[in-house]
C-alpha positions in Angstrom: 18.8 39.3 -47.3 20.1 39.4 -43.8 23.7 37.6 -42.9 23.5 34.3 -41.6 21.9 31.1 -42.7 18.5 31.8 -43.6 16.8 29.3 -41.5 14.8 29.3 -37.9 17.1 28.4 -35.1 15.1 25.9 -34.5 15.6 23.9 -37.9 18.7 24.9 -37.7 19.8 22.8 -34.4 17.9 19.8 -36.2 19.8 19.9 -38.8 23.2 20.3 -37.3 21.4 17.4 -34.8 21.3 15.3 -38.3 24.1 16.3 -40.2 26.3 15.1 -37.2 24.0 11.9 -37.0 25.0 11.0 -40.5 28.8 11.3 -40.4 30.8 8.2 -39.9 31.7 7.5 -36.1 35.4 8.0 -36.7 35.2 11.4 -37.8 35.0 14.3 -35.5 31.7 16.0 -35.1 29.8 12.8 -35.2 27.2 12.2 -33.2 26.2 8.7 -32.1 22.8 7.2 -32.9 23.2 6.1 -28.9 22.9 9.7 -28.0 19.7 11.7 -26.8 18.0 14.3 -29.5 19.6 17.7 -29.2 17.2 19.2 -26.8 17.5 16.7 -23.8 21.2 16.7 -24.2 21.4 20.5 -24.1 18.6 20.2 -21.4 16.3 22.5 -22.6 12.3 21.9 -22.1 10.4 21.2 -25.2 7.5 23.7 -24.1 10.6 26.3 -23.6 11.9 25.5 -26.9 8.7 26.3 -28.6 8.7 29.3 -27.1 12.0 30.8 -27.4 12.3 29.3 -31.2 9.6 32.3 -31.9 11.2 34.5 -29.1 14.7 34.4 -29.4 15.7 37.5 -30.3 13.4 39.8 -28.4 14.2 38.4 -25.4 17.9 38.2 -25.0 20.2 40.9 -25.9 23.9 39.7 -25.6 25.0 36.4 -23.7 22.7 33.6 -23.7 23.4 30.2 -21.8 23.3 28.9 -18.5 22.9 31.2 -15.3 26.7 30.0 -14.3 27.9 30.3 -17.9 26.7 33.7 -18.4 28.2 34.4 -14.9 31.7 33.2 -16.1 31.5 35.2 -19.5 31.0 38.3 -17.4 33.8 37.9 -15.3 36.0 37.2 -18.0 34.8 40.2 -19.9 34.8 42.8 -17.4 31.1 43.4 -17.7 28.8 43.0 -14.3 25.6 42.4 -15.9 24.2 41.4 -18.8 20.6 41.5 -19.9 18.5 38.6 -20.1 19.9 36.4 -17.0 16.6 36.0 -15.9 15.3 34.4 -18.9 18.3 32.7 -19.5 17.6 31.5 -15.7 14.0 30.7 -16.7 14.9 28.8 -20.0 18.3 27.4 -19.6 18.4 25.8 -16.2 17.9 22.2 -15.5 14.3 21.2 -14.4 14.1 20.0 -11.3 12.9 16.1 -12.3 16.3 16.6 -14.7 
């Protein structure tokens, strides 16, 4: 069995989406019945989502994030690229109607 939690990232953001849904308010890590679902909070397309829940791991290779966040991480790690930011371009940045 490989390390981890054995489930699909995907089910795996739902359910931290839920468990932090079902905590009482005046905990940390709750997450407020107000709030948006998981996806248009972390503003991430569905259609993208669908996609990259069966494609994650072939098509990024270290960082993974936001164009700008990835940029940041570099920086701070002394590296000047890191493969992927294209994708993470593609999959990670706001739509325009956002």
């Amino acid at each position: 069995m490989s390390a981890g939690i054995p489930l699909r990232l995907e089910d795996y953001l739902a359910l931290v989406d839920w468990t932090g849904r079902t905590l009482r308010e005046d905990k940390r890590g709750a997450i407020s019945d107000r709030l948006p679902p998981i996806l248009e909070r972390l503003q991430i397309d569905p259609r993208n989502w669908l996609y990259l829940s069966r494609n994650f791991e072939s098509r990024f290779r270290s960082l993974v994030g936001s164009d700008q966040s990835i940029r940041t991480a570099c920086e701070q790690l002394g590296k000047h690229w890191a493969q992927g930011v294209r994708e993470c371009e593609r999959f990670f940045s706001p739509s325009p109607t956002s």
